[in-house]
Each structure stands twice: as structure tokens, then as C-alpha cells.
C-alpha positions in Angstrom: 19.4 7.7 -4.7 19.5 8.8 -1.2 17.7 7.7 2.0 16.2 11.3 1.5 14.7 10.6 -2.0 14.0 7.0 -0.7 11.4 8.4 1.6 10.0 11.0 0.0 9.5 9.5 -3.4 6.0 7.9 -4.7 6.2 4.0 -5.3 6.3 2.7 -8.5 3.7 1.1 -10.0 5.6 -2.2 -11.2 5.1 -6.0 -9.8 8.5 -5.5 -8.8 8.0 -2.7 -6.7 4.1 -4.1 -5.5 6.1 -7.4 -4.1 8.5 -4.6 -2.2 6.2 -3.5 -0.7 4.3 -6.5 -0.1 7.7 -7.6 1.6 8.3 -4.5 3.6 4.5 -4.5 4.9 4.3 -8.0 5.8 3.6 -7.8 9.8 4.8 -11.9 10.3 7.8 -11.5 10.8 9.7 -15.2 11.6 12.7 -13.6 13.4 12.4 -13.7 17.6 11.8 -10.6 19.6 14.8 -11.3 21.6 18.0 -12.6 19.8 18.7 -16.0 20.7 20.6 -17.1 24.1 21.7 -13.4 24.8 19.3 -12.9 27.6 20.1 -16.6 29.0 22.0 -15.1 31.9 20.9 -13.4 35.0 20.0 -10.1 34.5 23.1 -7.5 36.2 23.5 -3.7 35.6 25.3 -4.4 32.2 23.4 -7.3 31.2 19.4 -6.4 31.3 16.3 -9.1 30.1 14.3 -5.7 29.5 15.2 -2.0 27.6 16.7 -0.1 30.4 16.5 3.9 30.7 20.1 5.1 29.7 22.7 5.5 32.6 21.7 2.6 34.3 24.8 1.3 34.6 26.1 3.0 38.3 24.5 6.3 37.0 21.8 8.6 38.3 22.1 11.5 35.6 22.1 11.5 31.7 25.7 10.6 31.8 26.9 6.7 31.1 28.5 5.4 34.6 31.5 4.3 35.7 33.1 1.5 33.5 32.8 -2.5 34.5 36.6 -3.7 34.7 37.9 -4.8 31.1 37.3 -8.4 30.2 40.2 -10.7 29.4 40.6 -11.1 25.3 38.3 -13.8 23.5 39.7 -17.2 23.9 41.5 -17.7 20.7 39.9 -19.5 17.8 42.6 -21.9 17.3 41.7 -23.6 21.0 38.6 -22.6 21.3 35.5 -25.7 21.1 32.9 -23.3 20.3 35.4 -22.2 17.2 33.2 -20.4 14.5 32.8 -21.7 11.0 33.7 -19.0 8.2 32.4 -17.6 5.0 28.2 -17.3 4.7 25.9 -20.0 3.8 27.3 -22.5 7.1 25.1 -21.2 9.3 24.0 -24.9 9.3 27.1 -26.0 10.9 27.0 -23.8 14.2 25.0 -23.8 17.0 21.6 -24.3 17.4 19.4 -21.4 18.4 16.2 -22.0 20.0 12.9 -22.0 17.2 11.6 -18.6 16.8 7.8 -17.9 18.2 5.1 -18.1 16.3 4.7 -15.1 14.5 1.7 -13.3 15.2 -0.3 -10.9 12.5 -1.2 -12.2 9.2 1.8 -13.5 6.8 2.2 -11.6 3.4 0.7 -12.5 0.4 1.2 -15.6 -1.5 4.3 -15.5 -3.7 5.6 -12.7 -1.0 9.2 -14.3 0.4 9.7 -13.9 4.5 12.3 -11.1 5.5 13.8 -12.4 8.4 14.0 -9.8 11.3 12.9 -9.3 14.4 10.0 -6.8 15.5 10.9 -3.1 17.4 10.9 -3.9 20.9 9.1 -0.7 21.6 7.1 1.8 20.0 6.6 5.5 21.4 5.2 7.2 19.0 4.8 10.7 20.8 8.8 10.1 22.1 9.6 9.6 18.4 7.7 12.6 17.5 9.8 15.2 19.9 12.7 13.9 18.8 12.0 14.5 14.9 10.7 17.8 16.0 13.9 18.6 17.5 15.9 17.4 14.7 14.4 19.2 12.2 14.8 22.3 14.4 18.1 21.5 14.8 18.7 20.9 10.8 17.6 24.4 10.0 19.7 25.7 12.5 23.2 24.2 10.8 21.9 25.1 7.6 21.7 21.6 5.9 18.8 20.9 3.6 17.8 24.7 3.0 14.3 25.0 1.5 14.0 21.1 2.3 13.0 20.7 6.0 9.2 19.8 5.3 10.9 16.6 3.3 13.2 16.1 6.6 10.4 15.8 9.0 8.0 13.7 6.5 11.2 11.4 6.5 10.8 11.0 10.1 14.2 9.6 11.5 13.3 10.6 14.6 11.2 8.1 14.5 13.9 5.6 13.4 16.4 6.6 15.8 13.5 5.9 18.5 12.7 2.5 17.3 16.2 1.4 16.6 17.6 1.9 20.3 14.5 1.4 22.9 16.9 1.1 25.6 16.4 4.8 26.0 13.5 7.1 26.9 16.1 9.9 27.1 15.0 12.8 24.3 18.2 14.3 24.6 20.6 11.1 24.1 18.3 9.9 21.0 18.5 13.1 19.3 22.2 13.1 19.8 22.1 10.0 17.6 19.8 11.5 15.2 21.7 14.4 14.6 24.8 12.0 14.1 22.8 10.5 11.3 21.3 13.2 9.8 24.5 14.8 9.4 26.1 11.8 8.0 23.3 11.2 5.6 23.7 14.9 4.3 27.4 14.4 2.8 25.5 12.1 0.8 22.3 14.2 -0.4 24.8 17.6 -0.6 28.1 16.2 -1.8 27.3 13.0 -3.4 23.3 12.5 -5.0 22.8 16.4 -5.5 19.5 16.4 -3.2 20.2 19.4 -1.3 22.4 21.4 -3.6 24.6 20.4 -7.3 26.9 17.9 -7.0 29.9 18.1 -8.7 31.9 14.4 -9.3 34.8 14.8 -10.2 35.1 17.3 -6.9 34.3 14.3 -4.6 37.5 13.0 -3.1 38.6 16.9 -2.6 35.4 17.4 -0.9 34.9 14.3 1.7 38.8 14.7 2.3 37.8 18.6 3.5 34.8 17.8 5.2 36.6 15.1 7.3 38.1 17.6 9.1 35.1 18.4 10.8 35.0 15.3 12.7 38.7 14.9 13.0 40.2 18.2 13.4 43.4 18.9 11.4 45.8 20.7 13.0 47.4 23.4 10.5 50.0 26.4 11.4 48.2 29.6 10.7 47.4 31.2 8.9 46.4 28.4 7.6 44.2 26.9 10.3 42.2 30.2 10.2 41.3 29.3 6.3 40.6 26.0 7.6 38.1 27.0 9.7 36.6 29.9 7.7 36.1 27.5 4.8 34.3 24.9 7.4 32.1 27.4 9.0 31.1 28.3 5.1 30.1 24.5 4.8 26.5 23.0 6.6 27.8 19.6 5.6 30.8 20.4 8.0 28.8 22.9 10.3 26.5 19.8 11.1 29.5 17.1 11.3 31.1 19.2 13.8 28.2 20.0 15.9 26.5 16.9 15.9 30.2 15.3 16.8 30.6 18.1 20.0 26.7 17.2 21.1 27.4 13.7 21.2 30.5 13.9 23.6 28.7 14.9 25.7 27.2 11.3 26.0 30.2 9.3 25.1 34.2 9.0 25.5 36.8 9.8 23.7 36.2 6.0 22.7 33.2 5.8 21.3 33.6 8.8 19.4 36.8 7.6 18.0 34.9 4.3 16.7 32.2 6.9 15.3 35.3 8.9 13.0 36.0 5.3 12.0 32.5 4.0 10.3 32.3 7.5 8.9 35.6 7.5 7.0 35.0 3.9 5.9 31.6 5.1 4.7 33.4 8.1 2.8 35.6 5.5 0.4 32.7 3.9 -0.1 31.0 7.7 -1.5 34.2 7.7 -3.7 33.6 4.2 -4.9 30.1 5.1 -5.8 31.0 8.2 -7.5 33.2 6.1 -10.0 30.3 4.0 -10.9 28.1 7.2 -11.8 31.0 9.3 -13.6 31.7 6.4 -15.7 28.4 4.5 -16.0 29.3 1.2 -14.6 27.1 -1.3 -13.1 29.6 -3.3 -10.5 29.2 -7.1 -10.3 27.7 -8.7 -7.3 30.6 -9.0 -5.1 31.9 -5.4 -5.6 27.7 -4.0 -5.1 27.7 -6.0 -1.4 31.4 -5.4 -0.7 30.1 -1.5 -1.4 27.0 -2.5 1.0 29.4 -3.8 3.6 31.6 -0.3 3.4 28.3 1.9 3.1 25.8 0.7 5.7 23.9 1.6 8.6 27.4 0.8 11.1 28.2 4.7 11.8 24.6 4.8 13.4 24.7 1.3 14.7 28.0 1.9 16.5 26.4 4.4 18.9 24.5 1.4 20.8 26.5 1.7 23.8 26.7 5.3 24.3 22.8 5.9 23.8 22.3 3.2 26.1 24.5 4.7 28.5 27.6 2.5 28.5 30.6 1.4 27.1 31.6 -1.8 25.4 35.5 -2.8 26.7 37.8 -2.3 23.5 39.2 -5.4 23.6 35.9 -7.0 22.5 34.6 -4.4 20.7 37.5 -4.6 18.8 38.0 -8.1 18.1 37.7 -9.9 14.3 34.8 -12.2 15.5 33.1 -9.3 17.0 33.7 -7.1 14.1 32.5 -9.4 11.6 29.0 -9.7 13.5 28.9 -6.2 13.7 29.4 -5.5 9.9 27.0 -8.5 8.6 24.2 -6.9 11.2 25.5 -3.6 9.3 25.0 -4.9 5.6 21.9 -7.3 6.3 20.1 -3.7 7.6 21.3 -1.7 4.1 19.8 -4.3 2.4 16.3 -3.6 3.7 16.6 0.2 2.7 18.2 -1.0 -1.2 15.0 -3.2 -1.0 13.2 -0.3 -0.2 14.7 1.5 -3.2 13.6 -0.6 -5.5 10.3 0.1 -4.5 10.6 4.0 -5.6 12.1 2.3 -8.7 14.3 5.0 -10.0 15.9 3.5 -13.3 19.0 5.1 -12.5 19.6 4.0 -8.7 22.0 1.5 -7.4 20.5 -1.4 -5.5 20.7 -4.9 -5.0 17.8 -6.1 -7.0 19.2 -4.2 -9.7 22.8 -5.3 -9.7 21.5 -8.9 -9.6 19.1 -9.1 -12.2 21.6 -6.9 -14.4 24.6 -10.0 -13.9 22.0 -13.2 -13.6 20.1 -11.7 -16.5 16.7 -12.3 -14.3 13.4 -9.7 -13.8 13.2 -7.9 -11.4 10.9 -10.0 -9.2 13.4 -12.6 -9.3 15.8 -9.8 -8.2 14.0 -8.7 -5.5 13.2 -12.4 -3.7 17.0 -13.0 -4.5 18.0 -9.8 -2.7 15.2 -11.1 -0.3 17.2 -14.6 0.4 20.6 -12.9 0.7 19.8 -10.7 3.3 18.2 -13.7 5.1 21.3 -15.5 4.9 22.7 -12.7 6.7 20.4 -12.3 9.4 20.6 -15.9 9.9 24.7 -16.0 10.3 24.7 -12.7 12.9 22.1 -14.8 14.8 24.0 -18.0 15.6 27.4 -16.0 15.5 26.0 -13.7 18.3 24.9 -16.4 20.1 27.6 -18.0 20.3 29.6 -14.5 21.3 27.1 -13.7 23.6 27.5 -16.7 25.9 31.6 -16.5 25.9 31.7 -13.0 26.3 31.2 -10.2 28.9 27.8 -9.3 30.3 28.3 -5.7 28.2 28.7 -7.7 24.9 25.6 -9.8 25.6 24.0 -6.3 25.9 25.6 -4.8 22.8 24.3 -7.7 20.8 20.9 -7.7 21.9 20.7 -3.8 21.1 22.4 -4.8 17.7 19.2 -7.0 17.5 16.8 -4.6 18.5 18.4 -2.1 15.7 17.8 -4.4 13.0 14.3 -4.6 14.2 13.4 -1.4 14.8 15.1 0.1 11.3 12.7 -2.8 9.0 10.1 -1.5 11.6 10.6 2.2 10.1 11.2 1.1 6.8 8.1 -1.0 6.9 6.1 1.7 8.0 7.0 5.0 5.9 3.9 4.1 3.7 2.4 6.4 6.1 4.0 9.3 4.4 1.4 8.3 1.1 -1.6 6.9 3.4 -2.3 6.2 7.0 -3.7 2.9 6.2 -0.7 1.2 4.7 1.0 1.8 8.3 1.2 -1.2 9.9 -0.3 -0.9 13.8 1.5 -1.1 17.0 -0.9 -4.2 17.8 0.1 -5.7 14.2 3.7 -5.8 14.6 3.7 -6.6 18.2 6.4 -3.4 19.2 5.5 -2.4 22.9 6.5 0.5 24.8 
């Protein structure tokens, strides 16, 4: 099931589902605002206590400034006293993080397990409006989701993309990310689910290999290129890829693009992987359903912090293990919230979590779900002290990446949490309730 059908679809009338949603509506939320020790240090043009407007590192206009000098590398593990302990479930073992604040709101329903995560920082209801306006413009206009559009604006990722980086009030940089992700997410409803046109299996690999082109140009003799390209222009999976990849350029380097084309080729093994499950009717064990999760997450949107924000994170941290390994658990612990939210529509024939679990522990569903519940808490939990930790040995543009990883995870459960407004305004937890300001 798709993040399309996710959104669209009525809940199910199940106690699995009701505790979902329970879960997902639940305004205490026991996670900070702030993530722990990142904003310890005085504020600095890379390092701000409060969102910032985009380009406010050394730039007046809607383009990022110039650079901060490189850090030096990480100190290496092997010396270092703040070493890191490995594998989940020692989050007990590393630093402590200051006691979260008392939550404020009322706490779910008794039986309902805590999700831990953070609130949105902001919540701008007519900025996230424009944007999904212009998205949904800008959908029709590539050709993806034909006949579909009044489903893409009732999803409202505008409204995601808006909550998930409030470090900008810039329309024009948010919509570049929301075109990134709305043309990601179509491979999946066109090539993979079927949502927006039939999907053929065992034509899969042929296709993603084909549409990858779009966002990392081959370079053919002709006539050959010329096919190429006639085939592509044929293709609003690779019409959208292409444009939404030119639009954001315009944004970011050659850099952050390049880390972009990375999550999205990771994320299209991950499509293959899924594919052999459907074709041959398999239900992966545990470890192969989160291994999946970690390949097929939320990173190819969450990777655009920087460049929506209007700067750059140095390659040498971005790239290094302990950095990555943040990064990706941030990445699977936010999937987990939308599988979650999947259960709730409770399509028998969906992959999720809940399901996976209670299909290998031989448990109901319930159990499944506060399972599900409990393992993306251990998740949240490890990113927290780990990026802690990080954030007080590294450079004042990884303290700021962090935070906005933070404030992603908060403001993607925000929009999860509230797209019970698409089946009645009163489900939709308030701005005052969850405690998102603008």
C-alpha cells in the first residue's frame, strides 16, 4: 500500500486499528521540543537556538551562502572517550540526556502505549496550504497521477513538507522539496502498487533501472541518446524525476544533489525487494521487514535538511559511519510511524510492521501494533543520545543538521497524527493541543 492509499483510505473498524489511531492522536507526546544538548552552544549563523528563514547563513537572496571552512574528520572511535556503544537496546549505556518536559495536552487512552517524538516546531497552516496548492499544480503539469489530483491535494504533503522543515518560510524552497517527494513517491504508486496506472512485476527492475536515468543522466551515442530521451519524455514518472531534480538545483550543489541520487537508488532496491515478496507471496521475517524499512524510508526527503534550510553540511561529516547511522535510524524510526499508520487503513494485503510481527510471534494484532509501538521507541531513543553526543563533538552545521533531523521526525508524526482531518475536522488535533508554534 502506498503513502497515497495510506491517506486516502477509510480506517478500519478493528481494535487494532482504533488503538492506531488512538496512538497517532495522542497529543502528550514525551519526546522534547528541542533534541537534547544540540542547542547547548551559542547560537552562530550555522548554529541557531530558533528556525531560521533559509539563506541565513552569509545570504541575502533565496540562495544558500557561502560555505563555513570544512571541519577536521570525527575523532576516531578507537581514541575517542565519548566512544559510542553499538547495536540497539544500549541506549542505557551512553550519555545522559536531560528529562524531557512535561508534556502538555491530555495523554491517550488507557491501554494506548507512548510514541516517543517530539512535537512540529511550527505550524503555518496557510504557508502549508500554498505550497500543496502549488504542488498539485505542478503534478498535473508533469503528468503524474492523471485523473487523481483531488486524492493528491486531500493528501496534503504540502502540509508535511511545511511541518517537517520549519527552518523555512520560503514557498519556493519548500515546494522544491515537495516536488522531490512527490515524485519519488510516484515510482511507487505508478511502477510499483498500481495506484496511478497497472503495474506490471515482473517489469520492475527494467523499469526503475530506466527511470533512474532521469535523475542521473546516462550518457548514450546517438542515436541512441535521442531514444533515450524520447522514451523519458513519454514517462511522467521520469518527466517529474527530472524536473523536480533541475528545480531543486537551483537550491542546492552539485553535493547535495548527489546525496539526493543516492537515498533514491537505495530506495529503488528496496522497490525490487518488495516486488519479490508480492510476486511470490512471501511474508519476510522481522529482520529482512526492518532491514527493508531501513532501505525504504523517509531518508531521500530527510536528506534535503540542509539545502531547504539554506546550507550545506561539510562532507566529511555528512559522510561519516557515526553520522550515517544516526541519520538512517531517524530514517527508519519515521517509516515506522507511516507502517503504523497503515495498519490503521488495515488492508489485509499490505506490508507493515504490525503485520510482519504478529505473522512470526504468532501474536494479535494489538500486541503487534504496541510491539511495533516499542521498537520504534527504541529507535527514537538511540538517535537521541547518539545525536547528542555528535552534536557536542562536531561542527556548529552538524548541531544544526541534527536538530532539523529532530524537528523532521516531529513534524512528519505531526502530519501523520493529523490526516484524520481528511474523514472529520474534529479528529485533527489543534495547534494549542500539540503545542507546534509558528
Amino acid at each position: 500500500m502506498t503513502l497515497l492509499t495510506r491517506t486516502a483510505a477509510a480506517p478500519a473498524d478493528s481494535e487494532a486499528s482504533r488503538l492506531v489511531l488512538a496512538l497517532l492522536s495522542t497529543v502528550g507526546r514525551p519526546a522534547p521540543r528541542t533534541l537534547p544538548d544540540a542547542v547547548a552552544t551559542p547560537a552562530g549563523p550555522t548554529a541557531p537556538t530558533d528556525p531560521v528563514p533559509a539563506g541565513s547563513t552569509g545570504s541575502t537572496g533565496s540562495t544558500p551562502g557561502p560555505l563555513p571552512p570544512a571541519p577536521a574528520p570525527l575523532p576516531p572511535t578507537a581514541s575517542a572517550d565519548w566512544m559510542l556503544p553499538a547495536g540497539l537496546g544500549t541506549s542505557a549505556l551512553r550519555i545522559p540526556t536531560p528529562a524531557p518536559p512535561a508534556t502538555t495536552g491530555a495523554a491517550g487512552p488507557p491501554g494506548v502505549p507512548e510514541l516517543y517524538c517530539p512535537p512540529a516546531l511550527r505550524d503555518d497552516r496557510a504557508l502549508g496550504e500554498e505550497v500543496n496548492a502549488r504542488l498539485v499544480e505542478w503534478a498535473g503539469e508533469v503528468g503524474i497521477y492523471p485523473g487523481q489530483l483531488d486524492r493528491v491535494a486531500a493528501c496534503d504533503f504540502g502540509r508535511l513538507i511545511m511541518l517537517a522543515h520549519p527552518e523555512s518560510d520560503d514557498a519556493d524552497r519548500l515546494l522544491a522539496a515537495a516536488k522531490c517527494a512527490l515524485a519519488e513517491w510516484s515510482v511507487d504508486d505508478h511502477y510499483v502498487d498500481g495506484e496511478a496506472e497497472q503495474a506490471v512485476p515482473e517489469r520492475l527492475g527494467q523499469r526503475l533501472a530506466i527511470a533512474y536515468t532521469a535523475i542521473d543522466p546516462a550518457h548514450l551515442p546517438e542515436p541512441y541518446a535521442s531514444q533515450l530521451d524520447e522514451h523519458r519524455r513519454g514517462d511522467p514518472v521520469m518527466v517529474a524525476l527530472r524536473d523536480s531534480l533541475d528545480n531543486l538545483s537551483r537550491y542546492a550543489t552539485a553535493a547535495q544533489v548527489a546525496r539526493l541520487r543516492h537515498e533514491l537508488s537505495v530506495m529503488f532496491v528496496a522497490y525490487n525487494q518488495e516486488a519479490v515478496w508480492r510476486t511470490t507471496e512471501q511474508m519476510p521475517p522481522v529482520w529482512e521487514y526492518l532491514l527493508h524499512r531501513h532501505e525504504n524510508s523517509f531518508l531521500p526527503c530527510m536528506v534535503l535538511i540542509d539545502p531547504v534550510a539554506g546550507y550545506e553540511l561539510p562532507a566529511a561529516e555528512f559522510a561519516d559511519p557515526r553520522v550515517r547511522r544516526a541519520f538512517t535510524l531517524a530514517g527508519t524510526a519515521s517509516v515506522l510511524v507511516n507502517d503504523l499508520y497503515s495498519m490503521a487503513k488495515e488492508d489485509p494485503t499490505d506490508t507493515n510492521l504490525p503485520r510482519v510481527l504478529a505473522a512470526e510471534q504468532h501474536c494479535s494484532l494489538t500486541e503487534a501494533v504496541e510491539r511495533s509501538a516499542a521498537i520504534h521507541d527504541e529507535l527514537m531513543h538511540t538517535f537521541e543520545s547518539e545525536a547528542a553526543v555528535l552534536s557536542l563533538a562536531g561542527s556548529p552545521a552538524l548541531r544544526r543538521f541534527l536538530a532539523g533531523l529532530w524537528a523532521w521526525l516531529g513534524g512528519s508524526r505531526e502530519w501523520h497524527a493529523s490526516t484524520a482531518r481528511y474523514h472529520g475536522a474534529d479528529a485533527a488535533p489543534t495547534t494549542e493541543q500539540t503545542g507546534a508554534t509558528r
